[in-house]
DSSP file (Angstrom, degrees, kcal/mol; ACC not computed):
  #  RESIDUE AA STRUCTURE BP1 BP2  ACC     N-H-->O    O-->H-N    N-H-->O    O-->H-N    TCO  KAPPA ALPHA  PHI   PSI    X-CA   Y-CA   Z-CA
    1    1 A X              0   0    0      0, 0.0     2,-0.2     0, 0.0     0, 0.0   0.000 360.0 360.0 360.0 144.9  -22.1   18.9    0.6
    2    2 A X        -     0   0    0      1,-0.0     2,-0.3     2,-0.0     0, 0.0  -0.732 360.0-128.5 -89.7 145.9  -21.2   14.8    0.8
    3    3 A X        -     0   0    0     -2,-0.2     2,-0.4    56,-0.0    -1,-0.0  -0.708  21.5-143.1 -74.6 133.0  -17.7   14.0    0.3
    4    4 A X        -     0   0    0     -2,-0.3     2,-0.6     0, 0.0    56,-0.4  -0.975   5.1-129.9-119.3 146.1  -17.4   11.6   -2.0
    5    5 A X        +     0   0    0     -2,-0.4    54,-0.2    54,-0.1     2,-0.1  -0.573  28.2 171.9 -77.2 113.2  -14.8    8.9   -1.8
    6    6 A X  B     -A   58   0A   0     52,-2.1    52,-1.5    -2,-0.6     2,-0.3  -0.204  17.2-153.8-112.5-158.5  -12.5    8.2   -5.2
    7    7 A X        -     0   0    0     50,-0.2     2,-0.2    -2,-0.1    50,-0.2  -0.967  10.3-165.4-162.1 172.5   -9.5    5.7   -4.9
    8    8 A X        -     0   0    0     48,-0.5    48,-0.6    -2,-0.3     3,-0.1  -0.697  28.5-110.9-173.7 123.1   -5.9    5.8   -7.4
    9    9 A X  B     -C   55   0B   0     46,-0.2    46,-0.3    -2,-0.2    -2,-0.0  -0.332  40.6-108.7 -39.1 128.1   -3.4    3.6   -7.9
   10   10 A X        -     0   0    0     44,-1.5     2,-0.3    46,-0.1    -1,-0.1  -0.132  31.9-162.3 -53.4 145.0    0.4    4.6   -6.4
   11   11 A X    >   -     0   0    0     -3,-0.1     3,-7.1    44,-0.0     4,-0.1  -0.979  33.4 -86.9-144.1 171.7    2.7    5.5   -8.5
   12   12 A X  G >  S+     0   0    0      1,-0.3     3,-1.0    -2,-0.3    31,-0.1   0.594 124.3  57.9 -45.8 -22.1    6.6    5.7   -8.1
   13   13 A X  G 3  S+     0   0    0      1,-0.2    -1,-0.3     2,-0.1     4,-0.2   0.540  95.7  68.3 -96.5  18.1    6.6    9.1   -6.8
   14   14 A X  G <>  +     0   0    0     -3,-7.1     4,-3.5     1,-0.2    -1,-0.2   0.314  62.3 112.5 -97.7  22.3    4.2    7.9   -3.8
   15   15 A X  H <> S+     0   0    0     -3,-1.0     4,-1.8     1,-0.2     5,-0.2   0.974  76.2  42.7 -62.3 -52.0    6.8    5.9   -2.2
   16   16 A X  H  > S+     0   0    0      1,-0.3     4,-3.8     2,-0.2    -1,-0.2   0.913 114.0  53.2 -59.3 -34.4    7.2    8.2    1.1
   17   17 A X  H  > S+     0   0    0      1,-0.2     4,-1.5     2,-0.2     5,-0.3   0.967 110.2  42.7 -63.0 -42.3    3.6    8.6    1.4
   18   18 A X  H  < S+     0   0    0     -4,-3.5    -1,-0.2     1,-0.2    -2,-0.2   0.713 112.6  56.4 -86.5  -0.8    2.9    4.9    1.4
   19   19 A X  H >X S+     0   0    0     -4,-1.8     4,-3.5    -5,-0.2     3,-1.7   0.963 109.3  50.3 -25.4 -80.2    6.1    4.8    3.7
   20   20 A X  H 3X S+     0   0    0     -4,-3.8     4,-1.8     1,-0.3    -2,-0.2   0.638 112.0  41.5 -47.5 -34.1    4.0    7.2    5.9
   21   21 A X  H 3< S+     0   0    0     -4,-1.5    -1,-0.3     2,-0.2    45,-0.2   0.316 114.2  50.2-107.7  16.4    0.7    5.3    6.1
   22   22 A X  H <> S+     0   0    0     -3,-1.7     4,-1.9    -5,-0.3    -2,-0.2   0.656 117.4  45.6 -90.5 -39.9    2.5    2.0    6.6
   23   23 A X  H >X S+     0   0    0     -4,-3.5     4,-2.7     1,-0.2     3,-0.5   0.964 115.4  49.2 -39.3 -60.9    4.4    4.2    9.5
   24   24 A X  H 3X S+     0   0    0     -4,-1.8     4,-0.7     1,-0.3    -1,-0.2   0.724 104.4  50.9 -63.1 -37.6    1.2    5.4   10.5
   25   25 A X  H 3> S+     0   0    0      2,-0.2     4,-1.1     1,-0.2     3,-0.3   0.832 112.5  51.3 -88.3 -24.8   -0.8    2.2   10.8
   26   26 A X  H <X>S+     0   0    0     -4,-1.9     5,-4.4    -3,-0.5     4,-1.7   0.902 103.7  58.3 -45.1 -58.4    2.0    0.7   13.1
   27   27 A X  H  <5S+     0   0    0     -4,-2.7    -1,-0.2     4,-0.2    -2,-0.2   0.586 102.4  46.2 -61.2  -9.4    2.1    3.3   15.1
   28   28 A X  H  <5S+     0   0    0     -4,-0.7    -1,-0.2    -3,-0.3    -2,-0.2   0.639 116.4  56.6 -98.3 -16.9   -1.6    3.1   16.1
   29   29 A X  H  <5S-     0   0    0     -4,-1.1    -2,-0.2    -5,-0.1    -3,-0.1   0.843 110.5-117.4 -48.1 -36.7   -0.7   -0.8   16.6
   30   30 A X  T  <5S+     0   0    0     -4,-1.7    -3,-0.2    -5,-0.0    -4,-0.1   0.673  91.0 101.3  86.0  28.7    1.7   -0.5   18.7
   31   31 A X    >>< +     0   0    0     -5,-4.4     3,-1.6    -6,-0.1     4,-0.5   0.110  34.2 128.2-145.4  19.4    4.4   -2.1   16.4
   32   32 A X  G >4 S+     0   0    0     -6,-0.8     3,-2.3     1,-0.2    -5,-0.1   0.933  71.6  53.9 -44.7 -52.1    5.9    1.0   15.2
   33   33 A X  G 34 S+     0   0    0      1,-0.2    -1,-0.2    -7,-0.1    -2,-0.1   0.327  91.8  69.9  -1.4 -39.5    9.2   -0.2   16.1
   34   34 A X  G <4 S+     0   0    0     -3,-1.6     2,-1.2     2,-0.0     3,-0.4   0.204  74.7 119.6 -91.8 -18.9    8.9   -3.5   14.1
   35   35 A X    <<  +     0   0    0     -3,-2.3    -3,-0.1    -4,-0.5   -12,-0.0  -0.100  19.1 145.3 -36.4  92.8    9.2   -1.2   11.0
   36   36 A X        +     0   0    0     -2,-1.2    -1,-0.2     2,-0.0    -3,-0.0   0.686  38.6 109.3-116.9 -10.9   12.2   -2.0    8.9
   37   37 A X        -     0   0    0     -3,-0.4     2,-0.2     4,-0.1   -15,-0.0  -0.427  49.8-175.5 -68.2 157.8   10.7   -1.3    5.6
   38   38 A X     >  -     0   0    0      0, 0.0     4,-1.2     0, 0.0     3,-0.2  -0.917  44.9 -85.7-159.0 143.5   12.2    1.9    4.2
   39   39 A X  H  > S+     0   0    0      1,-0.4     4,-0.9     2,-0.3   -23,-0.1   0.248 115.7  51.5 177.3 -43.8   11.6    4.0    1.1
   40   40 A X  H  > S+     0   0    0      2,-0.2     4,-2.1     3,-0.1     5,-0.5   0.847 110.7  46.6 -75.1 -48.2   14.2    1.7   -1.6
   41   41 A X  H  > S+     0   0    0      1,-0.3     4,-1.6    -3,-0.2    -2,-0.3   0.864 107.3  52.5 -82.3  -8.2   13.0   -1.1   -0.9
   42   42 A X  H  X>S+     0   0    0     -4,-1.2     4,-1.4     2,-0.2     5,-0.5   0.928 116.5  44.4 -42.3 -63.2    9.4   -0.2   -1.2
   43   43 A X  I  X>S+     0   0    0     -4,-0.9     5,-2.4     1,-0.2     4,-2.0   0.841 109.7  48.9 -50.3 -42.6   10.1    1.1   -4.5
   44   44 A X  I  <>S+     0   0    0     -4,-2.1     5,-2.2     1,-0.3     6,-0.4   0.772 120.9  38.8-111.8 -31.0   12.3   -1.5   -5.9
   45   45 A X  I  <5S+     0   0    0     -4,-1.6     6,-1.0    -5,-0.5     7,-1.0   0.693 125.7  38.9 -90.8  -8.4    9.4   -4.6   -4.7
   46   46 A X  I  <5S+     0   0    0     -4,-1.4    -2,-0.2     5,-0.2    -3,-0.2   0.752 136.2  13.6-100.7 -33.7    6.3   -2.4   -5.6
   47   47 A X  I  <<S+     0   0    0     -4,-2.0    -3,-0.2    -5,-0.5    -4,-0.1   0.615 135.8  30.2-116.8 -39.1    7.7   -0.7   -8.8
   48   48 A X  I   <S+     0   0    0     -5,-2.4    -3,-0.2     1,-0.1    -4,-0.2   0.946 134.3  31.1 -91.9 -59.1   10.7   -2.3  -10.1
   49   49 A X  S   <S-     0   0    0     -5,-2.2    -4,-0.1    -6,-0.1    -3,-0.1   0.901  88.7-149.1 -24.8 -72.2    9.7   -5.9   -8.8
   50   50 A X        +     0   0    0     -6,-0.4    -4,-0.2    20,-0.0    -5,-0.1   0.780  47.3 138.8  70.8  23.6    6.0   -5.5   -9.1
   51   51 A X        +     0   0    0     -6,-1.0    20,-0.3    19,-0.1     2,-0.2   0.745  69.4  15.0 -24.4 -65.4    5.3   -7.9   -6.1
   52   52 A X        -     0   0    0     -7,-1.0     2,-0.3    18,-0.2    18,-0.2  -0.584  69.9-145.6-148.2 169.3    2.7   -6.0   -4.6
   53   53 A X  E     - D   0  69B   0     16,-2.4    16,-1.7    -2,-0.2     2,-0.2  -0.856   9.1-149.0-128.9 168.8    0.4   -3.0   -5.7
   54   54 A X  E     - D   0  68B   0     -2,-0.3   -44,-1.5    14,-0.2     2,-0.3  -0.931   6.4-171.1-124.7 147.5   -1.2    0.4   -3.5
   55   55 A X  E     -CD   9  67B   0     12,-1.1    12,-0.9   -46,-0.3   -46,-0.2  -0.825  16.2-139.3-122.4 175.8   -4.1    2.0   -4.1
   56   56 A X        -     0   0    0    -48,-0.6   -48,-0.5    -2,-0.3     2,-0.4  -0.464  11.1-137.4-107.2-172.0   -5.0    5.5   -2.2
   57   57 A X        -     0   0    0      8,-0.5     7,-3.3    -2,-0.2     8,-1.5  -0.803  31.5-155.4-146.2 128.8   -8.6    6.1   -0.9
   58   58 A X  E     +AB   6  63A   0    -52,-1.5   -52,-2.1    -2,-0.4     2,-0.4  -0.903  23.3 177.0-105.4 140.9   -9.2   10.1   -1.9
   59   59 A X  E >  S- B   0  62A   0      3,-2.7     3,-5.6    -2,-0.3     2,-0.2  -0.953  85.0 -12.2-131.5 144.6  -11.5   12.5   -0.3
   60   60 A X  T 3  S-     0   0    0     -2,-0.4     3,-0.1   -56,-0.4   -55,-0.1   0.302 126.5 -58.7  45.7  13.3  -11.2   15.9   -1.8
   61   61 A X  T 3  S+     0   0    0      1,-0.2     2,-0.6    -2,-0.2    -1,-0.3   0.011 113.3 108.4  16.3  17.9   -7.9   15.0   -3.7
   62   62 A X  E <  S-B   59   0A   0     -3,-5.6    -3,-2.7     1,-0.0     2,-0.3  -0.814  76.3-115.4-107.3 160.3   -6.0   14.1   -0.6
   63   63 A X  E     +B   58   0A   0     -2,-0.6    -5,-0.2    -5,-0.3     3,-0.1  -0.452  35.4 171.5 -62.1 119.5   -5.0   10.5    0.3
   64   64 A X        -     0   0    0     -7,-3.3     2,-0.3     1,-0.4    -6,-0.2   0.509  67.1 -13.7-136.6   1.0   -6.9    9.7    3.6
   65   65 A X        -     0   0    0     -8,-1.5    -8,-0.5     2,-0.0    -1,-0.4  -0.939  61.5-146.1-163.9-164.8   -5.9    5.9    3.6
   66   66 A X        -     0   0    0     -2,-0.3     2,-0.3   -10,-0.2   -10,-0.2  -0.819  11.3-142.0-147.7-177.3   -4.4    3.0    1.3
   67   67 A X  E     -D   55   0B   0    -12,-0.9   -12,-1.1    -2,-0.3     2,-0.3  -0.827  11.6-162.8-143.6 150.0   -4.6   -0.5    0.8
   68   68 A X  E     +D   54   0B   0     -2,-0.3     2,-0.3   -14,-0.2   -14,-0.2  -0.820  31.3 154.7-119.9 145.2   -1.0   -2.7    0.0
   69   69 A X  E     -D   53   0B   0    -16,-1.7   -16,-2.4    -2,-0.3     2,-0.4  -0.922  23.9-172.1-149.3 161.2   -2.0   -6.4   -1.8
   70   70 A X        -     0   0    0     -2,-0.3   -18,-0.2   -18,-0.2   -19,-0.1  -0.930  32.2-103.4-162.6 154.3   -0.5   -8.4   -3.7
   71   71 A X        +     0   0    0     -2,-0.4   -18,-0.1   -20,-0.3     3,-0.1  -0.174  52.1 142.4 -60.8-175.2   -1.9  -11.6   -5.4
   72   72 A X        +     0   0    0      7,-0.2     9,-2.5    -3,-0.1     2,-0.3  -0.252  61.4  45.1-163.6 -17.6   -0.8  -14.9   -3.7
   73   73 A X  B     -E   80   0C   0      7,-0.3     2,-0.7     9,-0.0     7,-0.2  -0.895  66.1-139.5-149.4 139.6   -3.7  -17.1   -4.0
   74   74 A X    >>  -     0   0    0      5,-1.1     3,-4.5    -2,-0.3     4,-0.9  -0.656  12.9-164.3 -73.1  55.2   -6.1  -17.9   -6.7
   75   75 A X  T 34 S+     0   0    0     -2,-0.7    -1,-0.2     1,-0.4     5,-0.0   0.393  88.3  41.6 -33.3 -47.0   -9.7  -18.1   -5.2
   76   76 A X  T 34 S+     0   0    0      1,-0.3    -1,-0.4     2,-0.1    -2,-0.1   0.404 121.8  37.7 -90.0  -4.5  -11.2  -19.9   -8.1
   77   77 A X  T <4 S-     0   0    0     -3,-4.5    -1,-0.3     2,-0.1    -2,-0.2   0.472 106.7-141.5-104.7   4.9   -8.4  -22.3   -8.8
   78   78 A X     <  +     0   0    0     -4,-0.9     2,-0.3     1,-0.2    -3,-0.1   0.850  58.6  99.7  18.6  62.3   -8.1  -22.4   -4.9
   79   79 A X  S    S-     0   0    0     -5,-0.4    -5,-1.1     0, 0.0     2,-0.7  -0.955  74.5-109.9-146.6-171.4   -4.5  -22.6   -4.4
   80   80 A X  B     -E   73   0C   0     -2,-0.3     2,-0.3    -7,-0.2    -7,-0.3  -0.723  35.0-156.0 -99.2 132.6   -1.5  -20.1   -3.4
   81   81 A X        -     0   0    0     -9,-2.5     2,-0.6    -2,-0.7    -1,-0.0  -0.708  31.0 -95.8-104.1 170.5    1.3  -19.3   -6.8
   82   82 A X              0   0    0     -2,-0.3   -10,-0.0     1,-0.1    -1,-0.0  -0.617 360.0 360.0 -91.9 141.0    4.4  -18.4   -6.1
   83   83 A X              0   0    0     -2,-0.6    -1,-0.1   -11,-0.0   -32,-0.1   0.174 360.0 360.0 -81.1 360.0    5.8  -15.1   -5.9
């Protein structure tokens, strides 16, 4: 049977997971260390703020990777807004 890939927006109660795969993806840099982000302030720029969004990537219902973005420049007007 194919796995199929489905995707979901975070929501407030995924702040430690998307903690965990920003942890995660450092650590396979080499910049775990360089971490500082932490679990309020994730919340409070993703959810209270609303600076940035996550999505998940799902396989089977679990989270198997994410995306963080957040707008900052316009393609079609080609310039950067402020944040």
């Amino acid at each position: 049977m194919e796995n199929k890939l489905t995707f979901r927006y975070a929501e407030r109660k995924d702040v430690p997971l998307i903690l965990q795969f920003i942890k995660d993806l450092a650590e396979y840099e080499k910049m775990l260390d360089e971490v500082v982000a932490d679990e309020a302030t994730l919340e409070e720029w993703i959810f209270g703020q609303k600076k940035a969004e996550v999505i998940f990537a799902m396989e089977e219902g679990k989270e198997v990777g994410f995306a963080l973005f957040f707008p900052t420049f316009l393609p079609f007007w080609g310039e950067q807004v402020s944040i």
